[in-house]
Structures are given as C-alpha cells and as structure tokens.
C-alpha positions as CSV (number, residue, x, y, z in Angstrom):
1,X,14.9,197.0,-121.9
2,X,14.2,193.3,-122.6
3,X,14.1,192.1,-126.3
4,X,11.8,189.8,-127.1
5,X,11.1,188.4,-130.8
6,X,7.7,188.1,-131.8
7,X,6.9,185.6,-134.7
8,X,3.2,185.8,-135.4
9,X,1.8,186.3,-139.0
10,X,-1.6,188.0,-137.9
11,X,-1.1,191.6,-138.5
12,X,-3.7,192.3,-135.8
13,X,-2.0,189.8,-133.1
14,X,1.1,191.4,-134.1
15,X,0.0,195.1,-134.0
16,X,-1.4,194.2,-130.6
17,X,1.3,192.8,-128.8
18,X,3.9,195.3,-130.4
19,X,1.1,198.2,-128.8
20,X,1.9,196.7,-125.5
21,X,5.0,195.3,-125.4
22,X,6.6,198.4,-125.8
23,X,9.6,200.8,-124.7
24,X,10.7,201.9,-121.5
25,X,10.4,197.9,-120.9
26,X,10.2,195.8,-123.6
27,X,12.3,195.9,-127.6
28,X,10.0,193.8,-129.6
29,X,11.3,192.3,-133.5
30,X,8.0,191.1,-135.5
31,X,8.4,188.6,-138.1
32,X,5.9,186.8,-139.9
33,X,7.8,184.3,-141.1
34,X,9.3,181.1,-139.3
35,X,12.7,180.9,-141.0
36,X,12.9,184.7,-141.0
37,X,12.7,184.6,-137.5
38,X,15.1,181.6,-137.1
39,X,18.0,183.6,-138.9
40,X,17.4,186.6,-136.6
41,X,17.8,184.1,-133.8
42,X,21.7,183.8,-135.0
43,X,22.4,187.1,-135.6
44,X,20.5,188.9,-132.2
45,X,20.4,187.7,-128.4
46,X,16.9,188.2,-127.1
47,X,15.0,187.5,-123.5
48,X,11.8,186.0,-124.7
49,X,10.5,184.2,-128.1
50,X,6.9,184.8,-128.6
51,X,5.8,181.7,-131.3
52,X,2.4,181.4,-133.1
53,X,2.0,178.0,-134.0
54,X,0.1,178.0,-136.9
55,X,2.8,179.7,-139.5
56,X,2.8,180.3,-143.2
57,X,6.4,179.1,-143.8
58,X,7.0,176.1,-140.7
59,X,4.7,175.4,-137.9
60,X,6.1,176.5,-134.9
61,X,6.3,173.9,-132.7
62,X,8.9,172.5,-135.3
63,X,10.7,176.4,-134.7
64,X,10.8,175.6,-130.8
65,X,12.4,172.0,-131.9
66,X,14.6,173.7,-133.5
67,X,15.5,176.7,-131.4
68,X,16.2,174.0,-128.7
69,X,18.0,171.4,-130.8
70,X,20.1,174.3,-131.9
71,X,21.0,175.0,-128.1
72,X,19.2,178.1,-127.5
73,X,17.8,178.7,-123.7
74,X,15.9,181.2,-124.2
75,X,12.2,181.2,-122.7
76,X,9.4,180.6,-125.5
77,X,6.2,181.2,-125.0
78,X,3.8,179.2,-127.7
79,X,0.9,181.1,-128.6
80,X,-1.8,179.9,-131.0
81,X,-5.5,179.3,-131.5
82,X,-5.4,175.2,-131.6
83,X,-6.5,174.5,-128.3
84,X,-5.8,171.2,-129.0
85,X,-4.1,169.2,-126.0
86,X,-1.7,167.0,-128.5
87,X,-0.2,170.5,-129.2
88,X,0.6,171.7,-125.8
89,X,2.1,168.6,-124.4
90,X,4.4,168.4,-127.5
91,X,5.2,171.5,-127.2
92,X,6.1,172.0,-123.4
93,X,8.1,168.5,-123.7
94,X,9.7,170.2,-126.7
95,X,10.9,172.6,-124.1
96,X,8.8,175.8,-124.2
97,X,7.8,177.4,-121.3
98,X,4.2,178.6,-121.7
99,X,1.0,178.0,-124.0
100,X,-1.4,180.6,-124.7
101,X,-4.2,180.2,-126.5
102,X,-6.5,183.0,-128.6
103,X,-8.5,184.9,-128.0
104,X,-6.5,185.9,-125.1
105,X,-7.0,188.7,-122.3
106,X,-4.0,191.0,-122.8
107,X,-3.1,191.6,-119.5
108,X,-3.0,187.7,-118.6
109,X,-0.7,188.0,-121.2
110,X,1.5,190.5,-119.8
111,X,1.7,189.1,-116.7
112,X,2.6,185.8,-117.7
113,X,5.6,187.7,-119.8
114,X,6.5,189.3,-116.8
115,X,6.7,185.9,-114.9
116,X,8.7,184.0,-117.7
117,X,11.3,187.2,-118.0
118,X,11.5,187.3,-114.1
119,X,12.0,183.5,-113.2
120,X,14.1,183.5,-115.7
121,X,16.1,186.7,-114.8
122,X,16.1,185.5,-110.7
123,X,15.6,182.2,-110.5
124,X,18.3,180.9,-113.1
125,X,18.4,177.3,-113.6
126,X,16.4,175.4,-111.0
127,X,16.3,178.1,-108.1
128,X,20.4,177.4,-107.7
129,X,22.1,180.0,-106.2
130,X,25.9,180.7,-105.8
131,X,26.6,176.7,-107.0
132,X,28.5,176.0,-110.1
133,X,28.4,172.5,-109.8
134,X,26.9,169.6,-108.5
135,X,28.4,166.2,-108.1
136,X,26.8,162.5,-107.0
137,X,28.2,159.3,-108.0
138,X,29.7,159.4,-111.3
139,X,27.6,162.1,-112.3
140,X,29.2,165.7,-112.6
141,X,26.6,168.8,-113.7
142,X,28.2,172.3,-114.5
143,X,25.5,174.3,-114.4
144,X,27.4,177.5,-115.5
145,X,28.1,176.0,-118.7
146,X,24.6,173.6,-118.1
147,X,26.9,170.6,-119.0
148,X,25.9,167.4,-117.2
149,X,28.2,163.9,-117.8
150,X,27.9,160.2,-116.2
151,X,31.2,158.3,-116.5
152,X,32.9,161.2,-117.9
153,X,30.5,160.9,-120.5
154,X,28.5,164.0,-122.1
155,X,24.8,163.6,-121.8
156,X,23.0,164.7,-124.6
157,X,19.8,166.5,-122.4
158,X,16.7,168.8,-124.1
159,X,16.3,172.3,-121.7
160,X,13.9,170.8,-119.4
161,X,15.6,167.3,-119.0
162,X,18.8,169.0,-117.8
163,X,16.6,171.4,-115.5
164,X,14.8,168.6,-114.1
165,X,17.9,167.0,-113.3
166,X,19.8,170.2,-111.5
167,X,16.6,170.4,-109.4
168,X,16.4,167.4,-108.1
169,X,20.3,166.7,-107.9
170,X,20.4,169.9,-105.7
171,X,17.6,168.8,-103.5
172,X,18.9,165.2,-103.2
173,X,16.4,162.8,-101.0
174,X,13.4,165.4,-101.4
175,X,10.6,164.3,-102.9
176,X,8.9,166.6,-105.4
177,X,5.3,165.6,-106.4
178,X,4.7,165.5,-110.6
179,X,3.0,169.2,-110.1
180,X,5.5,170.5,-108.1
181,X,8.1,169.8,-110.8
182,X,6.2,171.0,-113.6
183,X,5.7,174.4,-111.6
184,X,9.4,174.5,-110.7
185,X,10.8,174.0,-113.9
186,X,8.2,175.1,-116.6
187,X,7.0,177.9,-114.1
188,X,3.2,177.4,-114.4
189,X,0.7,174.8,-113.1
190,X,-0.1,173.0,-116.4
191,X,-3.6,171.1,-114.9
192,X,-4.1,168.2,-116.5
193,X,-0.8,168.2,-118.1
194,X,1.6,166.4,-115.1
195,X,2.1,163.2,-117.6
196,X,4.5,165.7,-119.4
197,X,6.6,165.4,-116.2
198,X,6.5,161.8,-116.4
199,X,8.2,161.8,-119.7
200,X,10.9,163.7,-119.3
201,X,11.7,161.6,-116.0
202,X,11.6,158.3,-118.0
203,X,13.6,159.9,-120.3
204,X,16.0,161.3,-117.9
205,X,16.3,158.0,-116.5
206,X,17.1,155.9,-119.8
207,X,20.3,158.6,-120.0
208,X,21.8,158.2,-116.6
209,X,20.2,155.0,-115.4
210,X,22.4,151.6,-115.9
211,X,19.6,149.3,-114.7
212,X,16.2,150.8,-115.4
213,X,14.1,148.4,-113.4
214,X,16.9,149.2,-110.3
215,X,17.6,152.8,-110.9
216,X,20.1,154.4,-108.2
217,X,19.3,158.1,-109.1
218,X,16.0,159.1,-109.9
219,X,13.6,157.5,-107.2
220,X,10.3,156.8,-106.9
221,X,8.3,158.2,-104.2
222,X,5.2,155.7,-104.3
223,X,1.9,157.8,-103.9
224,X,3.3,160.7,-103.8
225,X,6.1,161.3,-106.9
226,X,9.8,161.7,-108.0
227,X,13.1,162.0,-105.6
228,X,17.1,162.1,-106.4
229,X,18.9,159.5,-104.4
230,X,20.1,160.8,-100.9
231,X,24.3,160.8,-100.6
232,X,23.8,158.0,-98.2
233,X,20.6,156.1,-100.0
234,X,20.9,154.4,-103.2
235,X,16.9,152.9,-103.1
C-alpha cells in the first residue's frame, strides 16, 4: 500500500481524491493545512505528496520549497486551479514532479499517480541501475546517498539539479535534447515548458564549472541540446 499525503483545503477535492485513492493500493492522510502537513512530513514517510497551491495557511509552492530545501525526495505532484504559466515553471524548477490543474478528469489523475509512484519505484534516480557511483574528473556522485562533490567539495544541488547531473554523467558524450531531459527527469513532456531545463543546466553549470564561458562538463550540443563531456573529450 502506498501512502501518499494529500494537502488540499477543498472538502470536495479532498473527499474526491480520498474516494479514489483508496485501500488495497493507496493509504491517503488529508490535511487542510500547509504547516499541518509539513509536521506530518517529519513524523511519517510517505510515496507521494499531493499539494494544492492555493492554501489557507502558506501557498504551496513555498511547502514544495520547503519540502525540498528540507531534503525530502519524495515525488510531489502540484495541483491547483491557477493555470497560470509563472506557477508551473516555479514550481517544477522548485523540484516537483507534476502540475495538475482543476477541473481535472479523475482518471488522468490516477494515471499520472500511477506514473510518478512507478518511475519513482523502478526507475530510481536517472534510470541507473546496479551503480553506486559515478566518477569524471574531479567530480565524484554517490548516488546511494545522492551526494555529488567537485574537488572533494560538497555541492549544494536542488532534486532535479542532482538528477540532471547523474543522467547525464551516466550517459557521458550523449546528447539529450532540452525535451528529452525534462521527460527523463521530471517524467512528463511539459510542452512549452523546456526553458525550465535550461535553468537548471545554467545552474548546474555555475556549481561545477570553473570557467563558464569554457565549461569542460556540461556541453553544448548546437542545434540540437545538452551533453556530459565524453572520458576522452573535454569540448
């Protein structure tokens, strides 16, 4: 049974999603509240965070900034009635992993919970499989304890940065197009939303680059989009 904590103040949402998300495959704990919800977070380990954005207590993209700043991984799926495009690029680059936005059809719904709990269940970080750790350069990323250091140096990476980086690192020389990363490490095609990709690779790249304008990690692939540095390529 996955657990999954839903914080959503509409008692009609709520009621809704609890209907459906319900035993033999799903534990769901409701709260209405953002904080309320925040302290469960320390006391219970769940699967899936379901977050309304628009909150009576905090608005919840600033309970995804803090359920990642706090180190939580767990998938969060922002759902909320501001289709508003600001939102959703803050809050994927924030580091949740869907946007849904009411009305809603509730099977879509369940499928895309299905998709989040079983990429996250199979695919682990970055499809890696059997590999604890990946070394280039002076860059060493334990992936078991997703711990990544340049120089011997921690780097201080959000979620996504840190998956970005294990996916490329493991695929060094490939070159992944913006849309290809965005499926591969958010797990949906975002349309339209590819520049949030961009972002997190110029962030990515002020943490482990020395020279920015020379960078001898993450590549440009002119055209086409982003590459990690083959072992025996440095440009």
């Amino acid at each position: 049974m996955k657990s999954i904590l839903l914080v959503e103040d509409d008692p009609e949402i709520s009621q809704l999603l609890e209907l459906h998300l319900n035993a033999p495959l799903y534990s769901v704990n409701h709260y209405s509240l953002g904080e309320e919800a925040l302290n469960s977070l320390k006391l219970k380990s769940y699967e899936l965070v379901i977050l309304d954005i628009m909150l009576p207590d905090i608005d919840g993209i600033e309970i995804c900034k803090r359920i990642r700043t706090a180190g939580y991984h767990t998938p969060i799926m922002m759902l909320t009635s501001r289709d508003e495009e600001l939102d959703k690029v803050l809050a994927l680059e924030l580091g949740a992993d869907d946007y849904v936005c009411k009305p809603f059809g509730i099977r879509e719904l369940l499928a895309r919970v299905k998709a989040i709990l079983r990429r996250a269940e199979t695919v682990g970080v970055a499809d890696v499989v059997n590999m604890n750790e990946i070394i280039f350069k002076d860059i060493h990323i334990d992936i078991h304890k997703r711990k990544a250091t340049i120089a011997n140096k921690r780097l201080d990476l959000t979620p996504k940065e840190f998956d970005l980086l294990v996916l490329m690192a493991n695929n060094k020389g490939k070159t992944f197009s913006r849309l290809e990363l965005l499926e591969q490490v958010w797990g949906y095609s975002f349309s339209g939303y590819e520049h949030t990709v961009t972002a997190h690779i110029n962030r990515l790249r002020i943490k482990i680059e020395p020279d920015l304008n020379n960078p001898i990690y993450i590549l440009t692939s002119w055209g086409v989009g982003y590459r990690f540095a083959d072992e025996n390529k440095t440009a």
